[in-house]
NUGU-548753 format. One record per residue (C-alpha): x, y, z. Coordinates in steps of 0.2 Angstrom, whole numbers, plus 2048, in hexadecimal, padded with zeros to 3 digits. Layout:
% NUGU-548753
ATOM  east  north   up
ATOM     X      Y    Z
...
//
This chain:
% NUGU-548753
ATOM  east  north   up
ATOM   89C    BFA  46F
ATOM   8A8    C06  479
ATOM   8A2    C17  480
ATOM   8AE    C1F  477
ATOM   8A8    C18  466
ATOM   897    C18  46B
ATOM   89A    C2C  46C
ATOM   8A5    C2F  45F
ATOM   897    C34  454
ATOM   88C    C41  45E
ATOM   89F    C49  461
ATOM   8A4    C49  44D
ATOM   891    C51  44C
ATOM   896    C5F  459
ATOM   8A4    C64  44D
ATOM   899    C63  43B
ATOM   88C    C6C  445
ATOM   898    C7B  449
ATOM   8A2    C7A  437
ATOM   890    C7B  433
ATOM   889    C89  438
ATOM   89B    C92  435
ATOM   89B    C8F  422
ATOM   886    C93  422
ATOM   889    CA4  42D
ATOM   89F    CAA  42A
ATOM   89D    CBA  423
ATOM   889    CBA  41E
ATOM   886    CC9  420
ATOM   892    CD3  414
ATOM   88F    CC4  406
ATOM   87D    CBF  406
ATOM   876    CC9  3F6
ATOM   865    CCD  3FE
ATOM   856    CCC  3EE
ATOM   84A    CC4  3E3
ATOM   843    CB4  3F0
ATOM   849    CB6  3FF
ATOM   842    CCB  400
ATOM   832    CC1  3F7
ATOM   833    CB5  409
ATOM   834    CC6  413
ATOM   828    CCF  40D
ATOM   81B    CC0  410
ATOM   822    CBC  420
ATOM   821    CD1  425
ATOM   80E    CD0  420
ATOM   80B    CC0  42A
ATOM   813    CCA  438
ATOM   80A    CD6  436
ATOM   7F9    CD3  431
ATOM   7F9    CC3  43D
ATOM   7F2    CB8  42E
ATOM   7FD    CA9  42A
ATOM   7FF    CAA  416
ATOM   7F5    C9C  40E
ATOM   800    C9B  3FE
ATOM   813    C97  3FD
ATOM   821    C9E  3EF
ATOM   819    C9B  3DD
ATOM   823    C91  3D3
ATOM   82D    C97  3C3
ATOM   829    C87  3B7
ATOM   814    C86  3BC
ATOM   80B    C97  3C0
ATOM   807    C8D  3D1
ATOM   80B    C8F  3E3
ATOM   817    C83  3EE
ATOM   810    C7F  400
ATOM   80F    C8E  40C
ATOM   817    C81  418
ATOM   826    C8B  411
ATOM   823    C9A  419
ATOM   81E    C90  42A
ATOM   82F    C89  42D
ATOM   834    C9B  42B
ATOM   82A    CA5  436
ATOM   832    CA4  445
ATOM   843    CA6  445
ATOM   83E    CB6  43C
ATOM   833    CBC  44A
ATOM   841    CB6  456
ATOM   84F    CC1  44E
ATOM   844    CD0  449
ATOM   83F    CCE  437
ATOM   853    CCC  435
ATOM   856    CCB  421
ATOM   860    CBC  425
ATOM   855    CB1  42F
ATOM   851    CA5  423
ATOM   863    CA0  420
ATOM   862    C9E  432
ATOM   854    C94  432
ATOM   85D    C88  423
ATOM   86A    C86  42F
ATOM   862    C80  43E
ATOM   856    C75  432
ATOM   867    C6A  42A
ATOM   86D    C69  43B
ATOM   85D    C64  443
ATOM   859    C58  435
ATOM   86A    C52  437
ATOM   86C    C4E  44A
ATOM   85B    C47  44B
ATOM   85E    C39  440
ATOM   870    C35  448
ATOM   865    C35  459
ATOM   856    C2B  44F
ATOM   865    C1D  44A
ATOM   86F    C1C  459
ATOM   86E    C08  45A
ATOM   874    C09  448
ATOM   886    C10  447
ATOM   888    C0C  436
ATOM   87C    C14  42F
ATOM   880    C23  43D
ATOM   891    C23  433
ATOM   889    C23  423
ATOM   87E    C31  428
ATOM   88E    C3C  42E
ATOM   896    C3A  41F
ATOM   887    C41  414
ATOM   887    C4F  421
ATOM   89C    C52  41E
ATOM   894    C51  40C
ATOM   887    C60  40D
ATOM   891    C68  417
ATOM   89D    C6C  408
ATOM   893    C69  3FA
ATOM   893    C7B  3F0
ATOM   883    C7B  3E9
ATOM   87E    C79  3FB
ATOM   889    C83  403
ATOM   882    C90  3F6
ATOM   870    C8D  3FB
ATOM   871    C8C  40D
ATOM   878    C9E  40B
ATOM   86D    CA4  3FE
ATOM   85A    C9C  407
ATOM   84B    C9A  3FD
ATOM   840    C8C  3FB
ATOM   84A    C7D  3F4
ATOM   855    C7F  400
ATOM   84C    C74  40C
ATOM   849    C66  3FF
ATOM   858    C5D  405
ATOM   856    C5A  417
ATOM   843    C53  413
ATOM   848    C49  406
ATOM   858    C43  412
ATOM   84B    C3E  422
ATOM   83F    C36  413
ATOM   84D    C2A  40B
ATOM   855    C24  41D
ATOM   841    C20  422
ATOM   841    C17  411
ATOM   84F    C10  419
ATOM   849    C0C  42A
ATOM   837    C05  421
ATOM   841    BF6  418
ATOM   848    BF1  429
ATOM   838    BF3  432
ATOM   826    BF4  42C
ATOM   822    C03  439
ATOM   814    C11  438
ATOM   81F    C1D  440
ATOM   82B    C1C  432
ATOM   81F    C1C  426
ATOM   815    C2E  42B
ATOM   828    C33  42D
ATOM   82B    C2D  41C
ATOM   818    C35  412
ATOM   81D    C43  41E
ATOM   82F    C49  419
ATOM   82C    C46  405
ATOM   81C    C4E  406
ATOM   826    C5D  40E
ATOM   834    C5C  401
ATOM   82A    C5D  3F2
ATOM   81C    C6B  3FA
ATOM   82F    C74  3FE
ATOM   833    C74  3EC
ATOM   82B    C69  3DC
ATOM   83C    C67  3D7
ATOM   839    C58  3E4
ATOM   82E    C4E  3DB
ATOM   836    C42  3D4
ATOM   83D    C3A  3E2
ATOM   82B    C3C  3EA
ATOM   825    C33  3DA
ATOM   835    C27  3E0
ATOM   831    C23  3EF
ATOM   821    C1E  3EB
ATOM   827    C12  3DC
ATOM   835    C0C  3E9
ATOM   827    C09  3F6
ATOM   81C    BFD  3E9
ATOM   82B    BF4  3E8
ATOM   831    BF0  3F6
ATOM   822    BF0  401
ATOM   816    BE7  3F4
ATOM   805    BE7  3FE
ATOM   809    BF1  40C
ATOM   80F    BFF  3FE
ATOM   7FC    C05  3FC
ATOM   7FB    C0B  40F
ATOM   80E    C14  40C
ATOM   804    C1E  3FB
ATOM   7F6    C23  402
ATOM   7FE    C29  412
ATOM   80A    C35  407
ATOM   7FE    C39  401
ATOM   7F2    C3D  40F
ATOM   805    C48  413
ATOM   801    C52  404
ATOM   7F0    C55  407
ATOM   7F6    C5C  41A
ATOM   805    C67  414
ATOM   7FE    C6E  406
ATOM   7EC    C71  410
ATOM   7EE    C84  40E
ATOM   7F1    C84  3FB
ATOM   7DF    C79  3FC
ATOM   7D7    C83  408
ATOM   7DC    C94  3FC
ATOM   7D9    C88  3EC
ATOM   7C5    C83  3F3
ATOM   7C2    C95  3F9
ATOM   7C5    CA0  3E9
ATOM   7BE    C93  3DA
ATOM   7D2    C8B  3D6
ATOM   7D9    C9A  3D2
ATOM   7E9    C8E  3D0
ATOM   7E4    C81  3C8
ATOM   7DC    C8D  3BB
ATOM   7EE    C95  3B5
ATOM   7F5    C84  3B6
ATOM   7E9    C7E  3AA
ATOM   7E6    C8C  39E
ATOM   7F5    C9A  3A3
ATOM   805    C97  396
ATOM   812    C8E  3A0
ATOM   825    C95  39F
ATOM   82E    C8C  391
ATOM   83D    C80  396
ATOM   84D    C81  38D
ATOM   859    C73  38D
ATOM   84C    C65  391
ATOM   856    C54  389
ATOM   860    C46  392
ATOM   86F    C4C  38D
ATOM   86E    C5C  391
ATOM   866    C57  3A3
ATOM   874    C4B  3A6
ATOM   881    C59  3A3
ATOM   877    C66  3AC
ATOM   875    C58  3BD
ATOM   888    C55  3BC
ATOM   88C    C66  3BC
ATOM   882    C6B  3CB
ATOM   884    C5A  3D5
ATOM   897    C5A  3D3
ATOM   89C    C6B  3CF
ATOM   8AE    C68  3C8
ATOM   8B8    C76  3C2
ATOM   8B9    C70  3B0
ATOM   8AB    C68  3A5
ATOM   8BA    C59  3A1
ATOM   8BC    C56  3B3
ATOM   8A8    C56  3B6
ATOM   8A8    C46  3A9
ATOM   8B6    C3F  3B1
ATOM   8B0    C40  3C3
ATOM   89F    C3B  3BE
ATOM   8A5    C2D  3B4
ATOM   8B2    C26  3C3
ATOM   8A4    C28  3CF
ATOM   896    C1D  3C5
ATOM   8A4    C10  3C3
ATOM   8AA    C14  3DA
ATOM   897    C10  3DC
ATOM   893    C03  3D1
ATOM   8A5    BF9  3D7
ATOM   89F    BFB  3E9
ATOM   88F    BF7  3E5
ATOM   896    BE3  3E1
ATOM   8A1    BE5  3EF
ATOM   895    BE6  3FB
ATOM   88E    BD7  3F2
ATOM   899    BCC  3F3
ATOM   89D    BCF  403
ATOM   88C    BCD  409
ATOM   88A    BDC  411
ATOM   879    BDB  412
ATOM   871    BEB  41D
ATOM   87E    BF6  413
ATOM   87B    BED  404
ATOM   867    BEF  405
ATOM   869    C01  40A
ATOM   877    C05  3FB
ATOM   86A    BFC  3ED
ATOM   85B    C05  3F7
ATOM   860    C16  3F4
ATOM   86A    C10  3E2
ATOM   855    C0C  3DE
ATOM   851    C1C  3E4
ATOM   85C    C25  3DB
ATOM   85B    C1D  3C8
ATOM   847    C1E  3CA
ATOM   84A    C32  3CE
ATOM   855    C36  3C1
ATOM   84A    C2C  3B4
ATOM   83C    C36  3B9
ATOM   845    C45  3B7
ATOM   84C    C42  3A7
ATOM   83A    C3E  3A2
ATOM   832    C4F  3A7
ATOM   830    C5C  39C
ATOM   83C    C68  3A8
ATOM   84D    C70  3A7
ATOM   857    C6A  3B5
ATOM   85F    C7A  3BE
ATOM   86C    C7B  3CF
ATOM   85C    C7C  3DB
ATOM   855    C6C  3D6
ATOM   861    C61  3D8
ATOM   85F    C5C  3EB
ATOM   853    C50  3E8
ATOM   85F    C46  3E0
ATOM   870    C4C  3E7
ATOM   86B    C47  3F9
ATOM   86A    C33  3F1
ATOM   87A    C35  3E8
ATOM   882    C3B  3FA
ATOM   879    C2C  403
ATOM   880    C21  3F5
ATOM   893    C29  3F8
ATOM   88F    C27  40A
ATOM   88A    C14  40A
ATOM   89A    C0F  402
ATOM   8A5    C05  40B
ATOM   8AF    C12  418
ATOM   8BF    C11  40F
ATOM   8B8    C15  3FB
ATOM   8AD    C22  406
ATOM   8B9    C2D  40F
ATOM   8C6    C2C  3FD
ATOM   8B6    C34  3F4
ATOM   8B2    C41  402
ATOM   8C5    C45  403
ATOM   8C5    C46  3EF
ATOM   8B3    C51  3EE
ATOM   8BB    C5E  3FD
ATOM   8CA    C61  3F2
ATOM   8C0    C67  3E5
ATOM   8B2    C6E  3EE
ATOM   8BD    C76  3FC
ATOM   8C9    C7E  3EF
ATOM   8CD    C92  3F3
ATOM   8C5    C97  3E1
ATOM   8B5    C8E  3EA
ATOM   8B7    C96  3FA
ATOM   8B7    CA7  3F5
ATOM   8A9    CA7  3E9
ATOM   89F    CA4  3F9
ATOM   8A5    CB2  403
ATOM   8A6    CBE  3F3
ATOM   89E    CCF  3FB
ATOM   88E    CD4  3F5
ATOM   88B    CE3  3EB
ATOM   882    CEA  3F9
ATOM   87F    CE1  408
ATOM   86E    CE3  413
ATOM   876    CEE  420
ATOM   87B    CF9  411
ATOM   868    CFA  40B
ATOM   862    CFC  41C
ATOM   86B    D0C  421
ATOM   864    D13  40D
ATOM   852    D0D  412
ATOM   854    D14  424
ATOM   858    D25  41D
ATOM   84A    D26  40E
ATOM   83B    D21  41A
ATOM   840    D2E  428
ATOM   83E    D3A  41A
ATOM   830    D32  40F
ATOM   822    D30  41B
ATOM   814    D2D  40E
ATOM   810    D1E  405
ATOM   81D    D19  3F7
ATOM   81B    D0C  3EA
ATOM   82D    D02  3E7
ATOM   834    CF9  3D9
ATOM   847    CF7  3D3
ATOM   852    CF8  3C6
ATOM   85F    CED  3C8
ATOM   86E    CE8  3BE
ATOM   86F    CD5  3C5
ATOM   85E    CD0  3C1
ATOM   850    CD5  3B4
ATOM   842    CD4  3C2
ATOM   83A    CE6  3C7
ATOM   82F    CE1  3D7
ATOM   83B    CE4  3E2
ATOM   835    CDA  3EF
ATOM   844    CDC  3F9
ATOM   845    CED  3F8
ATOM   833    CEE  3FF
ATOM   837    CE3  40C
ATOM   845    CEC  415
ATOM   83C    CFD  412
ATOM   82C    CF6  41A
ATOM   838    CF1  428
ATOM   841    D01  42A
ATOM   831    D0A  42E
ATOM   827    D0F  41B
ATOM   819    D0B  414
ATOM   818    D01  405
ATOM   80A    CFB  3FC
ATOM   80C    CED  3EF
ATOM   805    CF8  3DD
ATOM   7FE    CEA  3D6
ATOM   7F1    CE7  3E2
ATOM   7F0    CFB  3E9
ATOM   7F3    D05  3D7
ATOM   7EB    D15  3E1
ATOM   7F2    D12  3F2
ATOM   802    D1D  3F0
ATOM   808    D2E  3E5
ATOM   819    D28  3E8
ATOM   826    D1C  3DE
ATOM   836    D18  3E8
ATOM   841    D10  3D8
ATOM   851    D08  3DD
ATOM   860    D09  3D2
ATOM   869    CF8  3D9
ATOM   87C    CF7  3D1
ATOM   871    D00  3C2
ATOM   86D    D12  3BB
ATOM   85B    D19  3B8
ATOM   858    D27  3AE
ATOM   847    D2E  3B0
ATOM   83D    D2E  3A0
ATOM   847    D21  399
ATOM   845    D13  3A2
ATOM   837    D08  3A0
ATOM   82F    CF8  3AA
ATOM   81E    CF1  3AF
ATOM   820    CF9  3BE
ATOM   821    D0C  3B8
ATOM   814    D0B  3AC
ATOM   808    D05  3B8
ATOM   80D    D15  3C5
ATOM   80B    D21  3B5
ATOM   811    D32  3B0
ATOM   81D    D39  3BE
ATOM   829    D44  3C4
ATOM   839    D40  3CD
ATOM   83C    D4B  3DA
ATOM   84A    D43  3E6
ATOM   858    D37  3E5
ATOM   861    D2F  3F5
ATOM   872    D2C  3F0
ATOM   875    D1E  3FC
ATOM   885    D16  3F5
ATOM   88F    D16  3E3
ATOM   884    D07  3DE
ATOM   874    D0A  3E8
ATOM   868    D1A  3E4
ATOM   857    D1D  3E9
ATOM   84C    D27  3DC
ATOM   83D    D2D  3E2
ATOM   82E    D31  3D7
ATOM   81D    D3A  3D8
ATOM   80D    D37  3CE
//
């Protein structure tokens, strides 16, 4: 192998690391629509800062009153003490987590250029990819699903080459990481393990109870909190109603993973796309065959098994399939596209971008916020030189139906106020700071959760911050 070739690859990954971080970072900072889960991530990661106490607990999820790993909030914690509690930290973080992920492997198979090449197309892949351009702009935890579940495949990978233990804690590790990130995840955890029995027959029992032994570790704080307050968890899992799932059948999964997986600009080009690319695979698929390509061949069928095991657990599970969940199963269908031969490879990628990389597409991403975090900042700078005393916070906002305002709490705990959380504090504070976000609020009139448990008031200011961002402030 020439030098030239044998650098080719680490040189094409200097370029996807700075398109990277361009399309992650371009104009961030007047489009990222700061709320909901990543001011929820601030608030905990402020306390953690603050208090010195690691949280035990990660984000609770939305289909099981239960809590992801804290692990979450782990990977996240320093880049945020590094940048000063910066509001955009953790998209920062997701950044330098794709890319880490991303060059470790090409470093991991640097005596196997095919599957190097392989591996740099998937990254060309998520590098355009919408819904992962979306969620790489926008980080919470499903994020990070794709990258674990991208290192647990290629050990898959490596483990059918070479029985080694170093593959196989990297493999219980990374799936054990991808499903505590988000449960959205496991399926292909529950995959991986079915694909393990198959293929590694006896030696399949020490691959399952080392994931498993991974779960154990990354989920030991949820334990640890589980064992030392009587299962507080388990309690609401068993006997708290669950949130009812709409659209639950095949058919409607099927539609809903097409959309999201290839995010076509028309419902009949969604078919036809899905359609031409289950006949691209499945005619590669003998290709490969005939010709005896056998590593390629083995990896392709691999990640094929992987992938129809996945998707038949998740049409068998009782849960609506939405745009966050899909990573467990995308990341396989980019491996599959990858694994083609190099030609049918790069005429599919060249196909996706043109859809993908369409100016409609493009400026949905850089579409400005309604506010953007500077804009809040100066507001929140402002109310808590004036309002010194301890103010209760919650939002009404005209995007969203949620009144916590966790992201509002974050930023005005950052800019200097006091702000304690009313549901664990209800006599901690006289004063209500209500946001009106891109909404109205009439005192008297409007009614939430959150004002009903402050009681009777009085508003006696209003910070007129912008046209579409005011600052009500209450008094018991």
């Amino acid at each position: 192998m020439s030098s030239l070739t044998r650098w080719l690859p680490y040189a094409l990954a200097i370029v996807l690391t700075v398109l990277f971080m361009a399309s992650r970072w371009y104009q961030i900072h007047e489009t990222l629509l700061f709320f909901i889960d990543i001011g929820r991530d601030g608030n905990v990661l402020w306390d953690w800062a603050q208090t010195g106490r690691p949280p035990l607990l990660g984000p609770q999820t939305s289909a099981l009153p239960f809590n992801q790993s804290a692990v979450y909030f782990y990977l996240l914690y320093p880049l945020f003490l590094l940048t000063g509690f910066s509001a955009f930290s953790t998209i920062y973080t997701a950044t330098f987590v794709y890319i880490g992920v991303f060059w470790a492997l090409l470093i991991l198979l640097r005596k196997e250029p095919q599957t190097q090449w392989s591996l740099l197309l998937v990254w060309i892949l998520v590098l355009i990819h919408p819904q992962f351009v979306i969620q790489t702009r926008f980080v919470w935890n499903p994020t990070f699903v794709a990258p674990a579940v991208l290192w647990a495949v290629v050990s898959f990978l490596q483990l059918r080459r070479q029985w080694r233990w170093t593959w196989v804690v990297s493999l219980a590790v990374s799936i054990a990481m991808a499903a505590s990130f988000n449960y959205s995840a496991i399926p292909t955890l529950m995959a991986v393990a079915v694909g393990g029995v198959w293929y590694f027959r006896k030696k399949a029992v020490w691959l399952v109870l080392t994931m498993v032994v991974a779960l154990a570790l990354v989920n030991a704080p949820t334990i640890f909190f589980e064992v030392r307050h009587q299962f507080p968890l388990t309690k609401m899992v068993l006997y708290q109603p669950k949130l009812a799932q709409t659209e639950t059948s095949i058919p409607l999964k099927i539609r809903d993973i097409t959309q999201f997986g290839l995010e076509m600009p028309s419902s009949a080009t969604r078919e036809l796309a899905a359609v031409a690319l289950v006949l691209v695979l499945t005619a590669s698929y003998y290709w490969l065959y005939t010709k005896k390509s056998t590593q390629q061949l083995r990896d392709f069928e691999t990640v094929a098994v992987l992938l129809l095991v996945t998707l038949g657990i998740t049409f068998l599970m009782p849960v609506s399939v939405l745009s966050h969940y899909i990573f467990g199963y995308l990341i396989l269908v980019l491996l599959l596209i990858a694994f083609l031969p190099k030609r049918v490879a790069v005429t599919v990628i060249l196909i996706m971008a043109t859809v993908w990389l369409r100016p409609s597409q493009l400026a949905r991403y850089l579409q400005p916020a309604r506010r953007t975090v500077a804009d809040m900042e100066r507001c929140f700078q402002t109310v808590c030189q004036e309002i010194t005393e301890p103010l209760y916070v919650s939002v009404q906002a005209g995007f969203h139906p949620f009144h916590a305002a966790q992201e509002h709490r974050f930023l005005l705990r950052k800019n200097g106020c006091q702000v304690p959380p009313i549901d664990e504090q209800p006599t901690a504070a006289r004063l209500m700071a209500v946001v009106a976000d891109d909404s109205t609020y009439d005192h008297g009139q409007t009614a939430y959760n959150e004002l009903t448990q402050f009681g009777p008031s009085q508003q006696t200011r209003v910070f007129n911050c912008q046209e579409n961002f005011q600052v009500y402030i209450l008094e018991r």
